[in-house]
N, C-alpha and C positions, 0 to 999 in steps of 0.2 A: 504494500500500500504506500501511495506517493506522502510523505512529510508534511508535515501542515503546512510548514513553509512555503513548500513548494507547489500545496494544492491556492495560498495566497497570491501566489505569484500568476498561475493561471488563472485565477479569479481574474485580477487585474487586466492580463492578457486578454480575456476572453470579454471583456465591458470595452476594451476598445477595439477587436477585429468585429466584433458584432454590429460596428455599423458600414460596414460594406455588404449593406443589402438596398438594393435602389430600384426594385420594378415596382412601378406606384399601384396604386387599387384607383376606384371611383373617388371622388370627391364627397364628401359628406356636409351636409349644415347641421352643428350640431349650436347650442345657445351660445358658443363663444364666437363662432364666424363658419369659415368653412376648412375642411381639414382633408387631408389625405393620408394613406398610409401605405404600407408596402408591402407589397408580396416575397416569402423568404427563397430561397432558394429550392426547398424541398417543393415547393407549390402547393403545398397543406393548407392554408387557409392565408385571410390577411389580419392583419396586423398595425395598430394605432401606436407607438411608443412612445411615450412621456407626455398625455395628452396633461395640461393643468386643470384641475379638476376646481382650484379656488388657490387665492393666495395668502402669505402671511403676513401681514400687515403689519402688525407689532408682536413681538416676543414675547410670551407667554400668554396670549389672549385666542381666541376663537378665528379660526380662519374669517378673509374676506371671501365676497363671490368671485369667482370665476372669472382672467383675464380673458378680455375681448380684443378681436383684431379686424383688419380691413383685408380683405384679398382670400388667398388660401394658402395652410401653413400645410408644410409635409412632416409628418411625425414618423419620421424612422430611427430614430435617435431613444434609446432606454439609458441615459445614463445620470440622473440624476438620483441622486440620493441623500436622504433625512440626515441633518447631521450625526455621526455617532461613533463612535469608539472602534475602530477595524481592527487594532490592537492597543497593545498597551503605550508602545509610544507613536501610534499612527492614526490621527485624528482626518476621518473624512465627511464628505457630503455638504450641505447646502442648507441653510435655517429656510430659505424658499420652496420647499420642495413637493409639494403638493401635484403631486402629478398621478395618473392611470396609464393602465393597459389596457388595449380591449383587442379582445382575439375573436375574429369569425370563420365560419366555413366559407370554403370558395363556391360552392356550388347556392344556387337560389332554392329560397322556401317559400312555396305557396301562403305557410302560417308562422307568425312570432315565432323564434327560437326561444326555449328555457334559457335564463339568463343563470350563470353562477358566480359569485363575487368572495374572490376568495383573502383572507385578510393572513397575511405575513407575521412570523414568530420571533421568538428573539427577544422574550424578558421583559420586553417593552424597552429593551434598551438598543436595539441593533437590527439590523435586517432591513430587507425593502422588497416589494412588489416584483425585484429584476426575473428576466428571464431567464437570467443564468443558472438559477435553484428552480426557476418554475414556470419551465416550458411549456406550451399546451396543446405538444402535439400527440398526446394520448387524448385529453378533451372533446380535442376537434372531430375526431372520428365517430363522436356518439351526437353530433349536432345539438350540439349547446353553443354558447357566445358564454367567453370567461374576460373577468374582469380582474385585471388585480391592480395595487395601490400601494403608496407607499403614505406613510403618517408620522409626524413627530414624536422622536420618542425619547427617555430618558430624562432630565430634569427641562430639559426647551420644550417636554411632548405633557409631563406630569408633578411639574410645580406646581404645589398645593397651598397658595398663604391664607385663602378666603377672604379675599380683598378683590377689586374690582379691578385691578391691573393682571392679577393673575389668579382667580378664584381655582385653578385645575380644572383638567381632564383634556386638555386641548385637542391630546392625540387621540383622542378617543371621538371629540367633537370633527376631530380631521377625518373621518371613519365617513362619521354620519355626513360629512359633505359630498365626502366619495357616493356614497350612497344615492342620494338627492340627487345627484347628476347624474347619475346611474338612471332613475324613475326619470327626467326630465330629460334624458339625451338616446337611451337605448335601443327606440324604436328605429329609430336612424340608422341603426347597424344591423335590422332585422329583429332587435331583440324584444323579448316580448315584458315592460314594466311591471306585468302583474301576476309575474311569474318567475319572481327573484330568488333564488336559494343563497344563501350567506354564508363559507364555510372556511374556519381556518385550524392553525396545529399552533399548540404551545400557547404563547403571551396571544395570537390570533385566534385559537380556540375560547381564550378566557375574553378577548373582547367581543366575539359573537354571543358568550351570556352577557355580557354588560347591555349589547344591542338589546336582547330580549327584555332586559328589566328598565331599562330606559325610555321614556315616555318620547324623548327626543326620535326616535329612532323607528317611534312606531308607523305600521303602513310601508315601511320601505324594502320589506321583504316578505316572504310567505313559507318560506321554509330555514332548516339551520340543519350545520352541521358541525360537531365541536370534538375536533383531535386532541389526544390528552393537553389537554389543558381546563381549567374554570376558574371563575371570578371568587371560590371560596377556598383557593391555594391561597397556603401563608404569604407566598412571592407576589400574589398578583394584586392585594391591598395593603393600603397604607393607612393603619386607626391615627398614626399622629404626627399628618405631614408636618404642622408646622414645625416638632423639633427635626426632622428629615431635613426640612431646608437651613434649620440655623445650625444641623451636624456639618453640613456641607459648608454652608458660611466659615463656621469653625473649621474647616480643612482650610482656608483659606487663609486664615491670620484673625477674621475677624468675630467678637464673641458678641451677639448679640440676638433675640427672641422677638421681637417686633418685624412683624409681616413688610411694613412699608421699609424699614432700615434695610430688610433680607432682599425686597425689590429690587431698592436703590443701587445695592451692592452688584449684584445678579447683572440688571442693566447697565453698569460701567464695563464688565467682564465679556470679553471676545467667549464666542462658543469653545472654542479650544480651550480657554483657561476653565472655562465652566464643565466641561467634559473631561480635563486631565486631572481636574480636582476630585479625592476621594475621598466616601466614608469608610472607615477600617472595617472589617465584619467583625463580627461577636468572635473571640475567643471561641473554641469548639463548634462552634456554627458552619453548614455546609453552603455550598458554593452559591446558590440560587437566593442564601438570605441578603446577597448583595445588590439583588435587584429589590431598590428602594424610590425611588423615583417609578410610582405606578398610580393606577388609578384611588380617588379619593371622595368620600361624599364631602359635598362641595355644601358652602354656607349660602344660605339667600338672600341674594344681593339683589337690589334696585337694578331693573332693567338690564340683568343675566337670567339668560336659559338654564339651570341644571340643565347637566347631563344626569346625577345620580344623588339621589335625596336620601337614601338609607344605606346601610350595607349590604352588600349581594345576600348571604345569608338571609337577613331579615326579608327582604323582598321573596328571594323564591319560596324559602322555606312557608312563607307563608302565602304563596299563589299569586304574588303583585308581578307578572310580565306577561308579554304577549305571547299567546297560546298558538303555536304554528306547530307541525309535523318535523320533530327532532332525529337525528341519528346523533349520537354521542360513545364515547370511548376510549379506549389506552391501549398502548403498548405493553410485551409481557415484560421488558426487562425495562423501561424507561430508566431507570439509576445507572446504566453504563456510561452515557450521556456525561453526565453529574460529578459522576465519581470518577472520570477518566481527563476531567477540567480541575480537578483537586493536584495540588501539587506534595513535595514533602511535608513542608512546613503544617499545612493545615491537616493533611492526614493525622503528623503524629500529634494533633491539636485536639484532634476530634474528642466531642464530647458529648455522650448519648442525654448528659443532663441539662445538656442546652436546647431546650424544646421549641418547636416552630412558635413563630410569634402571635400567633393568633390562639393560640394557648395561653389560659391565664391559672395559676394554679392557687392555693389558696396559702399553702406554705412551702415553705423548702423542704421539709420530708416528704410532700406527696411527689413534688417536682421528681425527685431523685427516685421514688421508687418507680414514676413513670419511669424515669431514666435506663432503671435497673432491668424493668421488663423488657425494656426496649432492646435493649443491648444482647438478655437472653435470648429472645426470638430471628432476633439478625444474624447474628456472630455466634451465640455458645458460649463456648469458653473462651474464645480468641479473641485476640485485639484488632483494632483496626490497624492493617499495614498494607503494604502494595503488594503481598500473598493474598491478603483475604478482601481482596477490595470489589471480587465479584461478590459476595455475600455483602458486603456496607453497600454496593449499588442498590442491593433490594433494600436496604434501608432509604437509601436518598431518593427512590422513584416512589417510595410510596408513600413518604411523606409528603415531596412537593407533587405529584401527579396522582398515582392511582388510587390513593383514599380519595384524595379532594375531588377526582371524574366521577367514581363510585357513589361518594356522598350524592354530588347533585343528581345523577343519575335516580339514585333512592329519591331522593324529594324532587324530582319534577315526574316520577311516574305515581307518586302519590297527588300530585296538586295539578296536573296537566287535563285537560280536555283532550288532545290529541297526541296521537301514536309517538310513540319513544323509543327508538330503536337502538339497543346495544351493544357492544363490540368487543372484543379483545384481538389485536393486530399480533398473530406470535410469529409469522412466515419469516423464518430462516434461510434468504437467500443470495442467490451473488450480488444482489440490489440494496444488500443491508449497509449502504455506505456508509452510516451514521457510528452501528457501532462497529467497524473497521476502522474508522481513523479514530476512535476514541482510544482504541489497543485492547479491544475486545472480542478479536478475529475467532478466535475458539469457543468463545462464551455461547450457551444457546440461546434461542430467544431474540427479539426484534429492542430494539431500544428505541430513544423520542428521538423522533423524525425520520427511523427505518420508512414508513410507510411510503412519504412523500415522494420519495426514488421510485416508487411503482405507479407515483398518480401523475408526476409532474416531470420532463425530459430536462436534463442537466444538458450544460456546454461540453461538460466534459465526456468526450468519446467514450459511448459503451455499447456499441454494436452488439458484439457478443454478447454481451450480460442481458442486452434488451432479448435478444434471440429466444434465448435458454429462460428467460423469464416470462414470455408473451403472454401465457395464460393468465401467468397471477396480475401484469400489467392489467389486462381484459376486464378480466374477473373484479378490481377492483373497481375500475374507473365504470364498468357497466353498472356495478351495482348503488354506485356514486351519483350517474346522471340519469339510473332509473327514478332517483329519489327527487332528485329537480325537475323532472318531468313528471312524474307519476305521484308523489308524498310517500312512499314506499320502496325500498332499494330494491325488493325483488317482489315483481306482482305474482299474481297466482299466475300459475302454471307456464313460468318461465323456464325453458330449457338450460341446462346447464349451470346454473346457479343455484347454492343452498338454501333452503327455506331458512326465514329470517321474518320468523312473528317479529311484534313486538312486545316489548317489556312487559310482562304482569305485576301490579302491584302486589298479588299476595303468594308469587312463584317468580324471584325475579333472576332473568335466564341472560345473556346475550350468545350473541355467534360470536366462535370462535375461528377468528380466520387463520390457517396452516397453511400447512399442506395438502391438509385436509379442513374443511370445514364442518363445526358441528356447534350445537348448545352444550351451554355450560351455566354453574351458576356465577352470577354476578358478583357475590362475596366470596372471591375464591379460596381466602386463607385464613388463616387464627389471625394474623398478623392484620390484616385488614380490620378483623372484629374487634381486635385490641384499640387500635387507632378509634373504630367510631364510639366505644364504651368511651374511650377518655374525652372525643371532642365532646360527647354529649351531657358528660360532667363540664366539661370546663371549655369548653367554645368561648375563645373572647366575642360579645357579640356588639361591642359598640369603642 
């Protein structure tokens, strides 16, 4: 497997040979003027790249509308991206970057194509919409029109002071504008507005339930799909940005608790100084607790929109989102991921008594015997070390991912009007790139973001791999765009695809996709059960 280094390097490579594609499509009018795009070389479909979806006006506030122009712009260009952290000393991207994809078939349709909008991972601190992770020419085969986006992330996307210069949520406000010109623009490209599917992995998974509980948001889609990830991981809310921002402040030089002083600061500082600046993690704490700059219930301000008035907990657990036809789920090994971005220093750190944060215990001996049990059920007898870091991966996946999918899973097939369908992704195959570069080539089992390599075509040359893998490619993306088109991944009496009810509340099952496809139950371990006895003692819930 190529070095991370060196998969960096072709990353780069492959954002700038990717624009020598120049045979143009039709002209379109969409509300900004009129656009063109380009057909790729394979002749698979066309292709809109870096349309601006809205712009950003001032720094840490709610996108503007949408730039307007005179004439017709040719969009074959994907190269724009959110500002954000590429590595540790290489700061890239653009505080302007509000832009989209849109990918169609070549061939005409009598009727609207199903529109699917898929929303990008990455903590909420990194990543973008590019086609270089997320190609769409598995998509395109099943006649759909895909949409994807990039959004502000990390403290320029999720500054929380609750003040009217930066009340939070921006990036998530960047979501729903993508969205809106999705309904106002789609028809244009074939696509059909009232037949939106919304789906993304990871920090994108957790922002398609934010969509669902979000009043802002409503009307702009009719279906979801949420790859491990949700808005009731410990990583994915923030109960008390404003010390978040004056931790950060404090990385800076400066010590201070007042929202407008944290502004003021914030506002003199270039994106680079504000993105090289760090808060330390906890002592014993794993790797995901660093993602702090996330979504936040926001304070009610004079002539601000909320995006989100409660804690996701509170909303779903108690039925407050919009009721659409779900598929939801995880990977079986998501901690290879996790545990393969851990270096020496915090391994031998590790500490089973530093409990996710959205735990609140009521003393230090209860914390510790959490600790205690935790440690037994992972590990044994053994310590955490780079021998035993496949067993602390099931630790670190199921704490930030496969409790918190499972939970909501459990509470939205208790509080949901409509079908719930769900998963477990375990296909161990030569497409599992996620956990090969983590250094988990022998390990079995699928890790977070295995799946994505079956749904979405990478830059990087995999002929072969696509080959040897075609079915499961098929197999997934069919039962993906049966669900945007039908509210169901697999209708009755479809050939070659597994039966896939949905969820019962009082028998709750999902598919398990392999090598083999079958039901299973949804609570699959002790270790799961552990987890939801403690969250349901001690869930911090505000």
């Amino acid at each position: 497997m190529w070095s991370r280094s060196v998969v960096k390097w072709v990353v780069l490579w492959s954002l700038w040979a990717g624009r020598w594609v120049r045979q143009p499509t039709r002209e379109v009018r969409v509300s900004n003027g009129w656009l063109q795009g380009v057909i790729p070389n394979e002749g698979t479909h066309a292709q809109y790249l870096g349309v601006p979806y809205a712009t950003v006006k001032t720094r840490f506030q709610a996108p503007g509308p949408e730039p307007t122009w005179e004439g017709t712009r040719v969009f074959h260009d994907e190269h724009i991206r959110c500002k954000q952290r590429f590595s540790s000393t290489f700061i890239t991207g653009e505080e302007d970057c509000l832009t989209l994809n849109v990918y169609t078939p070549l061939q005409a349709s009598p009727d609207p194509r199903p529109v699917m909008v898929f929303i990008h991972g990455g903590g909420f601190r990194d990543g973008s919409g590019s086609p270089f992770l997320y190609g769409p020419q598995y998509f395109m085969r099943h006649d759909v029109i895909l949409v994807t986006f990039n959004y502000r992330l990390e403290v320029l996307g999720f500054l929380c002071l609750g003040i009217k210069e930066a009340p939070g949520n921006v990036g998530l406000k960047d979501q729903t504008a993508a969205l809106k010109w999705v309904k106002k623009n789609i028809r244009k490209f074939g696509g059909d507005p009232d037949n939106v599917t919304i789906f993304g992995e990871s920090a994108g998974s957790a922002s398609v339930m934010y969509h669902l509980i979000s009043p802002m948001s409503k009307g702009l889609f009719h279906k979801a799909i949420l790859q491990s990830g949700s808005a009731i991981s410990p990583w994915s809310f923030q109960f008390d940005p404003l010390k978040t921002a004056s931790q950060l402040a404090k990385s800076m030089g400066y010590s201070t608790e007042d929202p407008n002083e944290i502004y003021r600061i914030f506002m003199t500082k270039t994106a680079v100084e504000l993105l090289t600046a760090r808060v330390p993690r906890r002592k014993g704490d794993i790797v995901l607790s660093e993602n702090i700059f996330v979504p936040c219930v926001e304070k009610t301000l004079p002539d601000e929109e909320q995006f989100l008035s409660d804690t996701p907990y509170n909303l779903i657990s108690n039925g407050h989102y919009t009721k659409v036809p779900l598929i939801m789920g995880h990977n079986s090994a998501e901690g290879y991921m996790f545990a393969g971005k851990e270096n020496d220093t915090t391994i031998s750190n590790m500490d089973f008594n530093t409990i996710p944060r959205d735990l609140q215990c009521p003393n230090d001996d209860e914390q510790m015997k959490i600790g205690k049990r935790l440690k037994e059920l992972y590990m044994g007898n053994e310590e955490v070390n780079k021998e035993t870091l496949v067993k602390f991966a099931g630790f670190e996946g199921d704490s930030s991912i496969t409790f918190p999918v499972v939970s909501a899973i459990d509470m939205l097939v208790k509080t949901s009007t409509e079908p719930v369908y769900s998963y477990k992704f375990s296909y161990d195959g030569w497409m599992n790139f996620a956990k090969k570069y983590f250094g988990f080539m022998s390990a079995p089992g699928a890790t977070h973001a295995d799946e994505l390599f079956y749904m979405f075509k990478i830059k990087i040359p995999v002929l072969l791999h696509e080959y040897i893998e075609w079915d499961v490619i098929q197999r997934i993306t069919t039962m993906w765009t049966n669900f945007a088109k039908y509210g169901e991944p697999v209708p009755r009496g479809t050939p070659l695809l597994p039966p896939w009810p949905p969820t019962d509340k009082a028998d709750q099952r999902l598919l398990g996709i392999g090598k083999k496809c079958s039901m299973a139950p949804v609570w699959s371990s002790e270790a799961l059960l552990f987890w939801n006895s403690t969250y349901t003692k001690y869930r911090r819930k505000a």
